[in-house]
N, C-alpha and C positions, 0 to 999 in steps of 0.2 A: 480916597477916590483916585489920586493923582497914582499911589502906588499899584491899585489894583488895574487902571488902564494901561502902567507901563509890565503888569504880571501878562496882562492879554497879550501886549505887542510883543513882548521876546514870546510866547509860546508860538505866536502866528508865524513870526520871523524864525523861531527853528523848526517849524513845522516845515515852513516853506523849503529851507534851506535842507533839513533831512530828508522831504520827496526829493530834490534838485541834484541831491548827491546819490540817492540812489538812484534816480535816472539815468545819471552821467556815469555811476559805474555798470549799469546795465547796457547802456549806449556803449562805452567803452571795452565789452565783452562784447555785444555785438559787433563790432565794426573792428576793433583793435588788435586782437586776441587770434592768431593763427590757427584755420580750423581747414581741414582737410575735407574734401568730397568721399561718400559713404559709394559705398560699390551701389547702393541705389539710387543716389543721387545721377551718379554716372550712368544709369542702366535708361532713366529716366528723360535722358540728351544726347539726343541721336549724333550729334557732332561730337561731344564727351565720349560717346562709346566709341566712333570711329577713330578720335583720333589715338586713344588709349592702345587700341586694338590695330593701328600702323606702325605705332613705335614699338609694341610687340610684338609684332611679327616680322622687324628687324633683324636680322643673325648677327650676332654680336660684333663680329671684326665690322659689319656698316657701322654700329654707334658706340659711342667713347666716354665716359666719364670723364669730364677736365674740370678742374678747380683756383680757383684764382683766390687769393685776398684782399677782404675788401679795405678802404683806411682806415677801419676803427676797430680790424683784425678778424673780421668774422671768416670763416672758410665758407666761402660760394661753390657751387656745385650749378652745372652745365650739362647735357647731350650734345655732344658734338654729333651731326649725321654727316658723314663726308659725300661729298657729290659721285655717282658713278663715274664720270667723266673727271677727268685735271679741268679744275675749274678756278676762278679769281673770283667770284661771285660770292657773296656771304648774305641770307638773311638771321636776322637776331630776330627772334619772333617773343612776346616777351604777354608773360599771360595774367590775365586777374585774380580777381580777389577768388575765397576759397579754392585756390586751384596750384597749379603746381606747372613747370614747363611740358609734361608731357601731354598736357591738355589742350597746349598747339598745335599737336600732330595733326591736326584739320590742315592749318594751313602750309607747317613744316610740308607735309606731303604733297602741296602744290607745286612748289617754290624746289621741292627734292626733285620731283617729278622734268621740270625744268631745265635741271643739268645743274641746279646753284646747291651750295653748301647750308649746312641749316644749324643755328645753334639757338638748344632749347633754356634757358637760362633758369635756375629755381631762385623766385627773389626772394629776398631773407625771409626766414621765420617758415619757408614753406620748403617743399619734396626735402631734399637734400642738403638745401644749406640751412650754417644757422642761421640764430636768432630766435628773439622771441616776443615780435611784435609786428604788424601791418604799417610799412614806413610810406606806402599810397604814393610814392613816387617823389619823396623828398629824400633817404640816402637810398633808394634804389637808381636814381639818377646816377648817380657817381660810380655806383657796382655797374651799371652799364657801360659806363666810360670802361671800366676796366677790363669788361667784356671785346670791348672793341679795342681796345691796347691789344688785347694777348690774341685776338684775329690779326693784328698788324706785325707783334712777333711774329707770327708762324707764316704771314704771306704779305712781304712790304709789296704787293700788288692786288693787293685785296679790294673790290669795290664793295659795300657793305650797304643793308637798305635794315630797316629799323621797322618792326611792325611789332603795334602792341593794340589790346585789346580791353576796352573797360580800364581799371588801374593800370594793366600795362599798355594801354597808349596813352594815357594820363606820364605815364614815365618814360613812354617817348615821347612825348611834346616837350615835360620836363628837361629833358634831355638835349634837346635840340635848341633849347635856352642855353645852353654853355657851347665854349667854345670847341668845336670838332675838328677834328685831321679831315684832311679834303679827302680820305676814302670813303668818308661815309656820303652817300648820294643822295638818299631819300628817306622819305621817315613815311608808312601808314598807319594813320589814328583812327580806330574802331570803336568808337562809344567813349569818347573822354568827358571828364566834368571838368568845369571850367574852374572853381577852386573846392579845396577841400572841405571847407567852411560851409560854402552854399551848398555842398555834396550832403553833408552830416543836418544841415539844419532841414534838406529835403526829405532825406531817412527820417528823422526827427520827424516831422509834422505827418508823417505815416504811421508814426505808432501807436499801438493804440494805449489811453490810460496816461500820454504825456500831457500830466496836470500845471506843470510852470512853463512859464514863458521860455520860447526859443530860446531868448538872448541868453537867459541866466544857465539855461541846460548846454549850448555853446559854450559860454565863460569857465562853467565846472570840468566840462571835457578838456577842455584845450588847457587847461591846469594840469588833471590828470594827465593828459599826453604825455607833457611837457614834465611833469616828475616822473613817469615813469619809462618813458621812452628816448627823452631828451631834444624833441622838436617842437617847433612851434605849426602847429595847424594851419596857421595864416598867413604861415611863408610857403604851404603848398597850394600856390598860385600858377596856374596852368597857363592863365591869359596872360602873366605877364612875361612868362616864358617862349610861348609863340610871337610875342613884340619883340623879341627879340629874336629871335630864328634866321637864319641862312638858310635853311635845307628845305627843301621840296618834299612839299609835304602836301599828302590824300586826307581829307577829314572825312571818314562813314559813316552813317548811324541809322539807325532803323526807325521811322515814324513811329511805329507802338511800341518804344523802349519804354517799361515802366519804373527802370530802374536808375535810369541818368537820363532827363529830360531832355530830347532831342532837339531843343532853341540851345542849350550849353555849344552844343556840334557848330552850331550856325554862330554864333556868337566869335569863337574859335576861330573858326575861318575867317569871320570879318578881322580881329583881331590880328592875324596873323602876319608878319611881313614878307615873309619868304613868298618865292613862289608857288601857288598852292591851287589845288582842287576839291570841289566838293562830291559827295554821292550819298543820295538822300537814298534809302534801299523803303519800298515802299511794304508792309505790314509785315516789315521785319519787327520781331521784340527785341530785349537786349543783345547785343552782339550774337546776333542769329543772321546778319545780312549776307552772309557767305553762302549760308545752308538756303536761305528762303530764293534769291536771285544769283546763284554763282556767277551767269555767264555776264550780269551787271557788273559783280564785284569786282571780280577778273579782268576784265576789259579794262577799269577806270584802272586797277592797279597796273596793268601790263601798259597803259598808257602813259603812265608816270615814268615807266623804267624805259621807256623810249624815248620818252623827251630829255630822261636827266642821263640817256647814255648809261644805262645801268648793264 
């Protein structure tokens, strides 16, 4: 009896453990796995097509191909837009998930418009550079650093403002947890999560068909990461990176985000120690609050770059 109750428990316990890992390699495709936007996906989002459709109808001497190395050797790839005007001004506009920098050009084209210089950054694994995985703003942090190094080669009078959006303001908040040259002024955070952990376990409990518990479909991912990417999930801590912050920094997010829970945003700002701002954009969805309220968004941002002398 004693044999056939412990025949039951190991069948249950790999039953468990074989749904667990196939969740967690399916989790880990979804979420991990660099996937590019389909020409209908873009056709589909009027800010995607616009901004597609500004950096295309660039004439090449405005924009530049530049590429930097990141520390662990990957070649990075950038759009440099140069300002019309001689200008010291730099934003780093820095973009999300399934995307690529040219899917800035929403806001590039504001910040262009302006007289400032604009540089489209491709984080690993996506446009231009390598790699081959979604690093969610744990070594894309540091390729930003370096982004703003070779702004400071090219113009040691550079002021530099940081705007990132979903993962890429997840990697500028990241960001602004380390230590920065005093040309960087300001940072804007458009939809960030607050850690990567409660980000994956919120996907998580959306899916449908996920039969084990959170915890153990977390523990199997973050294994996975961690062999095949080389980080740990639970060191991309958002919130503990804004306790530490110096920079001036805008927190956004749109009340009907369905996609990063707009209390993370509030949470963020309480969190934060720098000096900082909020702007709740009201039936915005996911980093839609530029498109839904510009003359809101604009204002709060153009307010920032006044107070910090941008």
């Amino acid at each position: 009896m004693s044999k056939k109750r412990n025949f039951v428990l190991f069948g249950l316990v790999s039953a468990v453990l074989g749904s667990g890992a196939a969740a967690a390699s399916y989790l880990y495709d979804l979420s991990v796995v660099p996937k590019q936007k389909t020409q209908e996906d873009i056709d589909k989002n009027p800010m995607d097509a616009e901004s597609v459709k500004w950096l295309k109808s660039l004439d090449s001497d405005k924009k530049e191909d530049v590429f930097v190395e990141s520390i662990d050797e990957l070649r990075l790839h950038a759009t440099f837009v140069k300002a019309d005007t001689d200008s010291h001004q730099y934003a780093i506009c820095i973009h999300g998930v399934k995307s690529d920098g040219e899917f800035m050009g929403y806001y590039a084209k504001h910040y262009h418009e302006k007289g400032i210089n604009v540089l489209l950054p491709d984080l690993r694994g996506f446009g231009k550079s390598e790699g081959n995985y979604i690093g969610y703003g744990y070594y894309d942090r540091l390729d930003i650093l370096e982004w703003i190094y070779w702004i400071i080669r090219h113009d040691d009078k550079a002021k530099i403002l940081l705007h990132g959006t979903s993962m890429g303001a997840a990697t500028t908040l990241l960001t602004t947890g380390e230590h920065l040259p005093e040309q960087v002024i300001m940072a804007i955070a458009d939809s960030s999560y607050t850690t990567l952990c409660e980000e994956f376990g919120d996907v998580y409990k959306k899916l449908k068909g996920g039969i084990i518990p959170l915890s153990v479909a977390l523990f199997l991912i973050r294994v996975m990461v961690q062999l095949k990417c080389g980080y740990d999930i639970r060191k991309v801590d958002v919130l503990e990176a804004v306790s530490k912050s110096k920079t001036p920094t805008l927190f956004i997010h749109g009340d009907e985000d369905k996609v990063i829970d707009p209390q993370m945003c509030a949470r963020l700002y309480e969190k934060c120690a720098s000096p900082k701002q909020y702007c709740l954009i009201l039936g915005a969805d996911h980093v839609q609050g530029a498109y839904i309220d510009p003359e809101k968004y604009w204002k709060k941002v153009h307010s920032l770059m006044e107070k910090t002398d941008f």
